[in-house]
VEXDREN-180281 format. One record per atom (N, C-alpha, C): x, y, z. Coordinates in steps of 0.1 Angstrom, whole numbers, plus 2048, in hexadecimal, padded with zeros to 3 digits. Layout:
N
XYZ...
***
This chain:
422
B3B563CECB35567CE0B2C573CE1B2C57DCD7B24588CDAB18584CD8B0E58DCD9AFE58ACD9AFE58FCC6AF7585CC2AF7587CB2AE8582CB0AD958ECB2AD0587CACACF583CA1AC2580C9FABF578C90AC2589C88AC7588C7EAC4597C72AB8596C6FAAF597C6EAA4593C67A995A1C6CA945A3C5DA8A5AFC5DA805ABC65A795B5C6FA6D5B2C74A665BFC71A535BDC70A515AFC71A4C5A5C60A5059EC63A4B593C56A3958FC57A35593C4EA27590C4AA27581C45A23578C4BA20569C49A18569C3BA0F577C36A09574C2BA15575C1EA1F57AC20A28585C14A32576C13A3156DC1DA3C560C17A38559C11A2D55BC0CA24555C00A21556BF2A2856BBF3A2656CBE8A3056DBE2A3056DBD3A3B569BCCA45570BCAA53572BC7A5D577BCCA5F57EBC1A60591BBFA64596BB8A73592BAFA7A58FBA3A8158CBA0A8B597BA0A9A596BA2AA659BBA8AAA5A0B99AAC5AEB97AB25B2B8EAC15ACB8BAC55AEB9BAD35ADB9BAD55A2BA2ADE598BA3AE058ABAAAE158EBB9AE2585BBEAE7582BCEAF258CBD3AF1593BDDAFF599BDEB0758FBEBB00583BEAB07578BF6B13572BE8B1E571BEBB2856EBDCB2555EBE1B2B554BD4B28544BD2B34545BCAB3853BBD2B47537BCEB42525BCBB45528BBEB46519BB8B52512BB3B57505BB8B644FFBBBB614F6BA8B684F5BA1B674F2B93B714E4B93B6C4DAB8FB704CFB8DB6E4C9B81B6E4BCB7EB6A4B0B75B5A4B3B72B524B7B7BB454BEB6EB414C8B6CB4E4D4B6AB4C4E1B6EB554E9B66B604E7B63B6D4E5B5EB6C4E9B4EB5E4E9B46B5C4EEB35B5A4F9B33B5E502B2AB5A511B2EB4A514B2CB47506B27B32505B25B2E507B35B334FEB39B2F4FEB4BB31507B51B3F50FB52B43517B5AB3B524B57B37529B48B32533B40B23532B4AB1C523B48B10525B55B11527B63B18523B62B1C526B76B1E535B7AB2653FB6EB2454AB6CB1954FB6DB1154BB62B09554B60AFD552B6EAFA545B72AF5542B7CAF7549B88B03553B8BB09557B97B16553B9BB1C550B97B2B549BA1B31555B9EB3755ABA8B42565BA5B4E563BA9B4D559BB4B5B552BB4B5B544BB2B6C540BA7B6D534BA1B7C52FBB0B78523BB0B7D51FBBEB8750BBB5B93512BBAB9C504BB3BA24FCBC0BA14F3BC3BA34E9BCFBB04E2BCBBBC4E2BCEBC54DCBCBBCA4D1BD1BBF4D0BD8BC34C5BDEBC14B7BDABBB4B4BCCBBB4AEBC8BC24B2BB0BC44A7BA7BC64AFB9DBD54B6B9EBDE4B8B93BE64BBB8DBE54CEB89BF14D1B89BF14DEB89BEC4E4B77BF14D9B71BE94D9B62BDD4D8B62BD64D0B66BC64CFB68BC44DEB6DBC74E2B74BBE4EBB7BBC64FCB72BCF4FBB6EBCD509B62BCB502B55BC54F7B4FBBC4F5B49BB24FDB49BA64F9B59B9E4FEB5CB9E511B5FBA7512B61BA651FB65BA5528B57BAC51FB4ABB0524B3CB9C529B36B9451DB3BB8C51BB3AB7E524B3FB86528B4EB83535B53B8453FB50B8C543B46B90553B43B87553B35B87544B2BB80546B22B6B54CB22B68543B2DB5B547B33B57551B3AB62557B43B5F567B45B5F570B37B6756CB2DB68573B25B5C578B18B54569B1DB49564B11B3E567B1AB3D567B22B2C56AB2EB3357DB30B41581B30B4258FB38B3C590B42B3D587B4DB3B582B5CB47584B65B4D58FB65B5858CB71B59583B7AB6457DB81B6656EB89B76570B92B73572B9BB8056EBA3B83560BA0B90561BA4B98552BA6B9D54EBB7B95545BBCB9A53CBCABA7535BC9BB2532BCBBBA524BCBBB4522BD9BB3513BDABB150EBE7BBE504BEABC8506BF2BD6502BF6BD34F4BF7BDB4EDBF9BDA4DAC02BDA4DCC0CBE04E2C15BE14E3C20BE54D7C2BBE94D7C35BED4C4C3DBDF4BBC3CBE44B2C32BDB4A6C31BDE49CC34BD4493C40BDA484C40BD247CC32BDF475C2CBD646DC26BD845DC21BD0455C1FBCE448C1BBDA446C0BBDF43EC0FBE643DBFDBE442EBF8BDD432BEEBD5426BE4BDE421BD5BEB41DBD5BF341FBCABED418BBDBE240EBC4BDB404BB8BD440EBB2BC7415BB6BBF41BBB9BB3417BB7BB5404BBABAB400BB9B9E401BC7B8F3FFBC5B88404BCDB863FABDBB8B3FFBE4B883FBBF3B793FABF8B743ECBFDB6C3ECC05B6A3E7C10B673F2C1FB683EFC29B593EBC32B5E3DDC37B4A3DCC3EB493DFC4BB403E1C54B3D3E8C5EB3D3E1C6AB483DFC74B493DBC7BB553CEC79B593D0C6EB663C9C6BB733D3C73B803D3C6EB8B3D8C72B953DCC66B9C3E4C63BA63E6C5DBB13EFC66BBE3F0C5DBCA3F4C65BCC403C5FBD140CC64BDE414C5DBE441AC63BEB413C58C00410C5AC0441CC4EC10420C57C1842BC4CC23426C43C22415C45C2C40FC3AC20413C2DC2841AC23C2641FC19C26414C10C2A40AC11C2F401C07C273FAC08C1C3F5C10C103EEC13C043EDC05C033E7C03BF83E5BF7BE93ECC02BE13F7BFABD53F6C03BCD3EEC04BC13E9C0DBB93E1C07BB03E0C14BA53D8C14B983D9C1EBA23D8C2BBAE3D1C2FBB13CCC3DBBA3D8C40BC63DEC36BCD3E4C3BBCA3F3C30BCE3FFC35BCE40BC2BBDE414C31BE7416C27BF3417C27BF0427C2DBF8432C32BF3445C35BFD448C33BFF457C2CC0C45CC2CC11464C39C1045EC48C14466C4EC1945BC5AC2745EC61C29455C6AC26457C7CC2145EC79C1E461C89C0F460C90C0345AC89BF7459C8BBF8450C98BFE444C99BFD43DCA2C04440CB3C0A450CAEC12456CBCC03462CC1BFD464CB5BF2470CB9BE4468CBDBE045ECBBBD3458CBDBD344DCC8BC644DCCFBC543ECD9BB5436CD4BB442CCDBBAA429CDBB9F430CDEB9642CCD6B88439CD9B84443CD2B90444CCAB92451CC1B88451CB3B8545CCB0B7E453C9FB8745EC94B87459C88B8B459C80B7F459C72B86464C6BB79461C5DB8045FC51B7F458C4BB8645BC39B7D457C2FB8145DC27B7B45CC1AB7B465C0BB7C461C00B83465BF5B7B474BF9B6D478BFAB6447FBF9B63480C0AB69483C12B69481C22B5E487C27B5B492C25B524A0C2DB474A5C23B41497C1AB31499C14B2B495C1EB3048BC28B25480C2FB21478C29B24474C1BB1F466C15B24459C1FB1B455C23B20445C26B2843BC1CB2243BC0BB2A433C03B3D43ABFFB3C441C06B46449C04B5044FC0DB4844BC18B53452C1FB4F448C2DB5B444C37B5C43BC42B63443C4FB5943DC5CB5D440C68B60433C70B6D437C70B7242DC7AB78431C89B7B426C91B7D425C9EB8A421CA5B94429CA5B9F421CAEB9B416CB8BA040ACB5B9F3FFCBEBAD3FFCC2BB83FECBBBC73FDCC6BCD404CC1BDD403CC7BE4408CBEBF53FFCBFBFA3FBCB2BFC3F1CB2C0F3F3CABC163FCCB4C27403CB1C1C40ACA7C2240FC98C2141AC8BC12417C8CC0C410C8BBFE40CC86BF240CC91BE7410C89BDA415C90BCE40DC8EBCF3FFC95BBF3FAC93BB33FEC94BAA3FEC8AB9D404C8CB923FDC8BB843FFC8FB783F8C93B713FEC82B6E3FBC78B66402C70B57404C73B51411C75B45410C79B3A414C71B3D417C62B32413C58B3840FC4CB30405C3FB36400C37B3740DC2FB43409C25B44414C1BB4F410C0FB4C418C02B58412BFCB6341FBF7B6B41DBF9B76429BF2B7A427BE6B7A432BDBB7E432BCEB8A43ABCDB95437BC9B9D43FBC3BAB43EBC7BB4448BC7BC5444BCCBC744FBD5BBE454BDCBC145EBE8BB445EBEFBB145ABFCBA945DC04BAD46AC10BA7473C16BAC47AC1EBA7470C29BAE474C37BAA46FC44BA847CC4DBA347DC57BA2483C62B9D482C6FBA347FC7ABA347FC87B9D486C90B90488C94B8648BC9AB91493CA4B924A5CA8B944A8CB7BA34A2CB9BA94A0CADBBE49CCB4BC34A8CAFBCD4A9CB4BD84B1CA9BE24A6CA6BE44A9C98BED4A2C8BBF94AAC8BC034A6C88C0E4B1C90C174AFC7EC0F4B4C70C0E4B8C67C184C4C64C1D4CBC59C1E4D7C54C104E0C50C134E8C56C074F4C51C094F4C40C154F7C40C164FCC2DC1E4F2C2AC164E4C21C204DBC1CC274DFC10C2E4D8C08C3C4D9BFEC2F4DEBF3C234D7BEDC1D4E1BE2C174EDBE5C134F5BF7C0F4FFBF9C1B505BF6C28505BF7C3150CBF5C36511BE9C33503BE0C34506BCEC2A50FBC8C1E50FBCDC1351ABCAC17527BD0C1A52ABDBC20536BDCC2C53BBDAC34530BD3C3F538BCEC3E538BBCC32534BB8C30538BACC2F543BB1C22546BB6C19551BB6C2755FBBAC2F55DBBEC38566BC5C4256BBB2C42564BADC48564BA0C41569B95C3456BB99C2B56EB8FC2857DB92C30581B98C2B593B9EC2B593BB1C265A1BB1C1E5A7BBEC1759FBC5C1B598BD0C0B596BD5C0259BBDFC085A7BDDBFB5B2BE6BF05AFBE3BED5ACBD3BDB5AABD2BD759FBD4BE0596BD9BDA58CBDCBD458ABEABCB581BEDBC5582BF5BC4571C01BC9573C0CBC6564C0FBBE563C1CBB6559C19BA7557C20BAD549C2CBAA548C37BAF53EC3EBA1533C3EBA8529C3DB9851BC3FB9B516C4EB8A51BC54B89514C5DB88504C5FB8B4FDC63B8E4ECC66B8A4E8C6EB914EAC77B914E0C85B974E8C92B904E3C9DB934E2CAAB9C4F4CA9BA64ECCA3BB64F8CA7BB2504C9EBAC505C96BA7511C8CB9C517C98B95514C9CB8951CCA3B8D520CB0B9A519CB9BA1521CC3BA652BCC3BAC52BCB6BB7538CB1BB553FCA6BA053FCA7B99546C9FB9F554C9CBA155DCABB9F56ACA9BB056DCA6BB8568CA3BC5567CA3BC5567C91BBF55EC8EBBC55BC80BB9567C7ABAD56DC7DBA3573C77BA9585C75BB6584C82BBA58FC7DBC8590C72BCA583C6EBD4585C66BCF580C59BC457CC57BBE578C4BBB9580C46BB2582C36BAE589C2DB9E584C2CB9D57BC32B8F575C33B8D564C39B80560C3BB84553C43B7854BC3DB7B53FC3CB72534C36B71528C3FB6652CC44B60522C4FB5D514C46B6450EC4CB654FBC42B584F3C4AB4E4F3C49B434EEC52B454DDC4EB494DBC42B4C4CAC44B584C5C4EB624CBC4FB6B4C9C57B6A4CAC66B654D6C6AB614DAC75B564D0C7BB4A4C9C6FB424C3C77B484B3C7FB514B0C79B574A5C7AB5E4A7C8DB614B0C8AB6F4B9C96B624BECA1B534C5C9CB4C4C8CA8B3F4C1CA4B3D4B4CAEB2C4AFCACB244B5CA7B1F4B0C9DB124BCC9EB084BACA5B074ADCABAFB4A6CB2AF84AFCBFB0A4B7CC4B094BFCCDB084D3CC5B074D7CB6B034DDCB5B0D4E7CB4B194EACB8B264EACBBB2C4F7CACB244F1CA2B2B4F5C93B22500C92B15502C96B0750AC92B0C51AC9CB11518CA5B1851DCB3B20525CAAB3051ECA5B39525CA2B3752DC95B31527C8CB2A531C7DB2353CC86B20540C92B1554EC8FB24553C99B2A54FCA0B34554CA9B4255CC9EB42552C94B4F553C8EB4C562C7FB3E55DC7BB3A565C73B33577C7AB33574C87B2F583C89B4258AC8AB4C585C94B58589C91B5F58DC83B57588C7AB5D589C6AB57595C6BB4D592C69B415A0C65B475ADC6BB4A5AEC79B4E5BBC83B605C0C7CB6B5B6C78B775B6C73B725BBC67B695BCC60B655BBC52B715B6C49B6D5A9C4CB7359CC43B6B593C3FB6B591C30B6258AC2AB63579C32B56575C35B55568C39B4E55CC2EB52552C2CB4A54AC24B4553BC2AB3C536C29B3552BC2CB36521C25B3B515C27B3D50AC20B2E4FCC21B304F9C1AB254E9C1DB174ECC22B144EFC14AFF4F9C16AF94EFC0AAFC4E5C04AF34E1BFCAF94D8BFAAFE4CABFEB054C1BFCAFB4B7BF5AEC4B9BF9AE24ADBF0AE54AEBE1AE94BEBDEAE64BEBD0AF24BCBC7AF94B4BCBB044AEBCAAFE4A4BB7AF149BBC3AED491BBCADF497BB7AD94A6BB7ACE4A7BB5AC94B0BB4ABF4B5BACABD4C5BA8AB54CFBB2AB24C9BBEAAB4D2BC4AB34D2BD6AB34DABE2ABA4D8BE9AAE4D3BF1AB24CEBFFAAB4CAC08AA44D6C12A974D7C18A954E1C1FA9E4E4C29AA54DBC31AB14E1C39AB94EAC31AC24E3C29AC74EDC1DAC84F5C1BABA4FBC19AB750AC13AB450FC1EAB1508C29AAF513C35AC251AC3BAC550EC37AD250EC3EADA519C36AD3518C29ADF527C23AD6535C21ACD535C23AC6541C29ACA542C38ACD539C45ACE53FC50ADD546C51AE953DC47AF453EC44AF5550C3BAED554C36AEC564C34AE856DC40ADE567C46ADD56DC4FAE6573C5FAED565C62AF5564C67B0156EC66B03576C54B0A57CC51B17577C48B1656AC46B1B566C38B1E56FC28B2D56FC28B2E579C1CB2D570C0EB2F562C10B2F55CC08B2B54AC0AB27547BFEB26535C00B2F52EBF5B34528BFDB3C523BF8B3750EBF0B3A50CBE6B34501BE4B424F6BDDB414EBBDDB4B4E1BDFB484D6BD3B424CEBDEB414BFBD4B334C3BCAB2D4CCBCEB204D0BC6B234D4BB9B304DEBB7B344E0BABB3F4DABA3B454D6BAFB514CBBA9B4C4C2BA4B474BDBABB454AEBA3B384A8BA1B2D4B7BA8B1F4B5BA7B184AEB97B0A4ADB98B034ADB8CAFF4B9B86B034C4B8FAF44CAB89AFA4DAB8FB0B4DBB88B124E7B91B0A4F5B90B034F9B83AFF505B80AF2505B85AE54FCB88AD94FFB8EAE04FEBA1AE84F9BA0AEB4FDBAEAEF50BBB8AF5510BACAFA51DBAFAED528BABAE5521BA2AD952CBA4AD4529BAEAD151FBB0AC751BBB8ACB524BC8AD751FBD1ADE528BD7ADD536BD5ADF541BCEAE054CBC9ACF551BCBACB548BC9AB854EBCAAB454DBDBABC53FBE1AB953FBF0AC154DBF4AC954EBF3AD255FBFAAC8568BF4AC756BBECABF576BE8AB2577BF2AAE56BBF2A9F56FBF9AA6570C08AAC568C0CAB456FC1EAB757CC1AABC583C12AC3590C13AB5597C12AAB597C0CA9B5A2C0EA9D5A2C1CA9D59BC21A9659DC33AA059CC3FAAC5A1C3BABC5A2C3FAB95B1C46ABC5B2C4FAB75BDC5AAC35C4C57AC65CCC4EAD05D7C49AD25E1C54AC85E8C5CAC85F1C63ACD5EDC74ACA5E4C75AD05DEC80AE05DBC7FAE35D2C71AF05D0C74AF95DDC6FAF45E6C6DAFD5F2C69AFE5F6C77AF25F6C7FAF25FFC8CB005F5C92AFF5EBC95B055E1C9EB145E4C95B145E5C8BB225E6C8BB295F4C90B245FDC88B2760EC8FB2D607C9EB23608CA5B20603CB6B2E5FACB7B345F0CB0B405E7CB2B4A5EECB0B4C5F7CA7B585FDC9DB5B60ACADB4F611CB0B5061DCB9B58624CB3B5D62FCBDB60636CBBB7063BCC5B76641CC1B77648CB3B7963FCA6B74642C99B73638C8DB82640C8BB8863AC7CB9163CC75B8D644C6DB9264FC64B8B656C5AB8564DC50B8C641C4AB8563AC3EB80631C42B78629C4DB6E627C59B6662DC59B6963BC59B59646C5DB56648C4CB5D64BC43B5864CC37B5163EC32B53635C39B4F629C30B3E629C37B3C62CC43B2B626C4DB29630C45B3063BC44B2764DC43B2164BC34B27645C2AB1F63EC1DB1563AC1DB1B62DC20B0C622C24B02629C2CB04630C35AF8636C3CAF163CC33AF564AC29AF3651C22AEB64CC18AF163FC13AED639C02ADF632C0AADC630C18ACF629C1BACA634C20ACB63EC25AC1648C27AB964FC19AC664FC11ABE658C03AB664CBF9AB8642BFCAB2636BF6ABE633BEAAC9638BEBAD1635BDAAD1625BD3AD1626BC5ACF61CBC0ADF615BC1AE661ABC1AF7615BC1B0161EBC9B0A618BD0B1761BBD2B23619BC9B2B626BC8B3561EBBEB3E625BC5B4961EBC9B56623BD2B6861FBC7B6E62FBC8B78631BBDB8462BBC7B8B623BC2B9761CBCFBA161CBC7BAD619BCEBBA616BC9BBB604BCEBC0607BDBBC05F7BE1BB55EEBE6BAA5FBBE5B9E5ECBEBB9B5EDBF7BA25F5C00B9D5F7C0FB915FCC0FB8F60AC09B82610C0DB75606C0AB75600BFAB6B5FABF6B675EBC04B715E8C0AB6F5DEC10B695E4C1FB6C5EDC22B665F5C2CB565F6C27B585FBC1FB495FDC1CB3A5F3C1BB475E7C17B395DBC11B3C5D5C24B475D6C2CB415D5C37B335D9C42B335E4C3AB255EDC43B175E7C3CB1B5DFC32B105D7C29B055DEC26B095E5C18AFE5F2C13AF25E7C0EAE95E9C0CADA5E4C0BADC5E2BF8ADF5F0BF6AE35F0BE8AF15EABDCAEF5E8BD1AFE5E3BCBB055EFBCDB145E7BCAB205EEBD4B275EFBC3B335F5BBFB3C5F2BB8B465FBBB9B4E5F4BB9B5F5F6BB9B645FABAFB6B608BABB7460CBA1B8360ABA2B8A601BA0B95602BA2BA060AB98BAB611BA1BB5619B9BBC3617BA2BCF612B9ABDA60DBA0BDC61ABA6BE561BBAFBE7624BBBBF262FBB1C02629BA6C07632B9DBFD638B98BF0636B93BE363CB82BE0645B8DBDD648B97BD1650BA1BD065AB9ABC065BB98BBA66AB90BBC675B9CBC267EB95BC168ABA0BB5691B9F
***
């Protein structure tokens, strides 16, 4: 790992974090990606989440019908339209999932230190003793010892929601387990996942494939853009492998924590390791799982807010939020709420250092549109300018540029490459 100090302006006057915080003309330039669900989903809600800050609207298909979700998106174009809030669109793929199948969908409850089975006979009714999975091979990949997590809601860390269990045998197709806290499951899909195995899954199952052969039917997809999600174990070996064929990378910190202890600290490690390599590629990185209290509650915990202020610091291009907006109480004070923590990280974000440190990484010789992009940013911070505005066709330059991370707002003129003004 390279040496990555803290960014952080020095020095800080212990008297000035006292005083009260001049108010931000302009929002956060850290972007908040809010994932829109069941209480998010109205163009009333989405219209606040807007105006609150979200700039990107984030659709998880991993759950929900392809109608549900251009419902919501119908719903999105109406609310950009009514706030005049611009908003990217996320799809977030399925990607290989193990999972529980609940055909009743009545609610399972498992107690702690009891046992249940699962078996890939599909035809199994689920229920506290046995839980049916759609996959047949778990019992060739797992031994005893092993842990396992599932739950409808897997990677909040609710205990009423989510269960860790314990391979005790293994028994031909089927996998006895030790349950090691009580919990109850709601619904007709639980996900599972396997602490540290490999699942010998498809990368791109039968609906990643239907989404990208819409998307292939609907035009070009040069402008599209695909971000890889960090996971597990096998994503953080073949980081740098990733990172050069991706368009940006989304460190999954609920999944990852599961896959690296955190007791051993493991996840805190790879966020400043994984996010300085983004930063130096200049590839946008985003941070997952920064406010999961406020799921159920309007204010976040002081870990929380420390954790998404050190997550800017770190060099985080974005936060990403999940069950807060999905299926939170309280989607739009959350996204302010967030948006005001980045802002205050970004005042005391050591600009001058990480421009230096990047120059210093990039060396030399630069590329011509490499050297035009620092030679701005240097410029627009030496003369003090109030804005950058960069004229593009495809988007390379401007992204070069918000890599050298101007102090000041940035904006992007875009011009199809046939229109170019001469």
């Amino acid at each position: 790992m390279h040496s990555n100090h803290l960014l952080l302006e020095e020095p800080i006057r212990m008297a000035s974090i006292l005083e009260p915080s001049k108010s931000n003309f302009f929002p956060a330039m850290t972007k908040i990606v809010g994932t829109l669900g069941p209480k998010s989903r109205s163009v009333e809600v989405i219209s606040g989440c807007l105006k609150a800050g979200m700039s990107v609207a984030r659709f998880d298909f991993s759950w929900g019908d392809p109608e549900y979700h251009q419902e919501t998106l119908e719903n999105l174009k109406a609310a950009v339209k009514d706030t005049k809030k611009l908003c990217a669109v996320m799809l977030d793929t399925v990607g290989p999932e193990l999972q529980v199948v609940n055909k009743s969908e009545s609610s399972i409850s498992l107690l702690a230190d009891g046992f249940v089975v699962l078996t890939p006979n599909k035809e199994q009714e689920a229920s506290s003793e046995v839980l049916p999975i759609n996959f047949d091979g778990l019992s060739k990949a797992v031994k005893p010892g092993d842990t396992i997590f599932m739950g409808q809601y897997l990677f909040t860390g609710s205990e009423t929601t989510s269960v860790w269990l314990e391979v005790s045998e293994v028994k031909g197709d089927d996998v006895v387990c030790v349950i090691k806290n009580s919990a109850t499951l709601a619904g007709s899909l639980f996900t599972l996942h396997v602490s540290q195995i490999h699942i010998d899954l498809p990368t791109l199952t039968d609906k990643d494939k239907e989404i990208r052969a819409l998307l292939s039917k609907l035009g070009d997809l040069s402008q599209t853009q695909v971000f890889a999600k960090i996971e597990n174990i096998e994503g953080l070996t073949h980081f740098d492998e990733i990172l050069q064929e991706a368009d940006g990378i989304i460190l999954s910190r609920g999944n990852l924590g599961i896959d690296l202890p955190p007791e051993k600290g493991k996840v805190f490690l790879f966020q400043k390791a994984a996010l300085y390599k983004c930063n130096m590629a200049g590839k946008p990185a985003v941070v997952t799982r920064v406010v999961d209290s406020m799921t159920d509650n309007l204010r976040p915990t002081r870990a929380e807010a420390t954790d998404v202020a050190n997550a800017v610091l770190d060099g985080s291009d974005a936060i990403l939020l999940g069950a807060e907006t999905l299926r939170g109480l309280y989607p739009v004070e959350t996204i302010s709420t967030v948006g005001k923590i980045c802002a205050e990280a970004e005042k005391v974000f050591n600009q001058d250092l990480y421009f230096k440190k990047t120059v210093k990484y990039v060396g030399e010789p630069m590329t011509h549109l490499e050297s035009i992009a620092s030679s701005a940013v240097r410029a627009a911070i030496k003369v003090k300018a109030s804005v950058i505005i960069c004229f593009t066709s495809s988007g390379r330059a401007a992204r070069l540029i918000a890599k050298y991370r101007p102090t000041m707002q940035f904006y992007q003129l875009s011009f199809p490459a046939s229109r170019r003004i001469n």
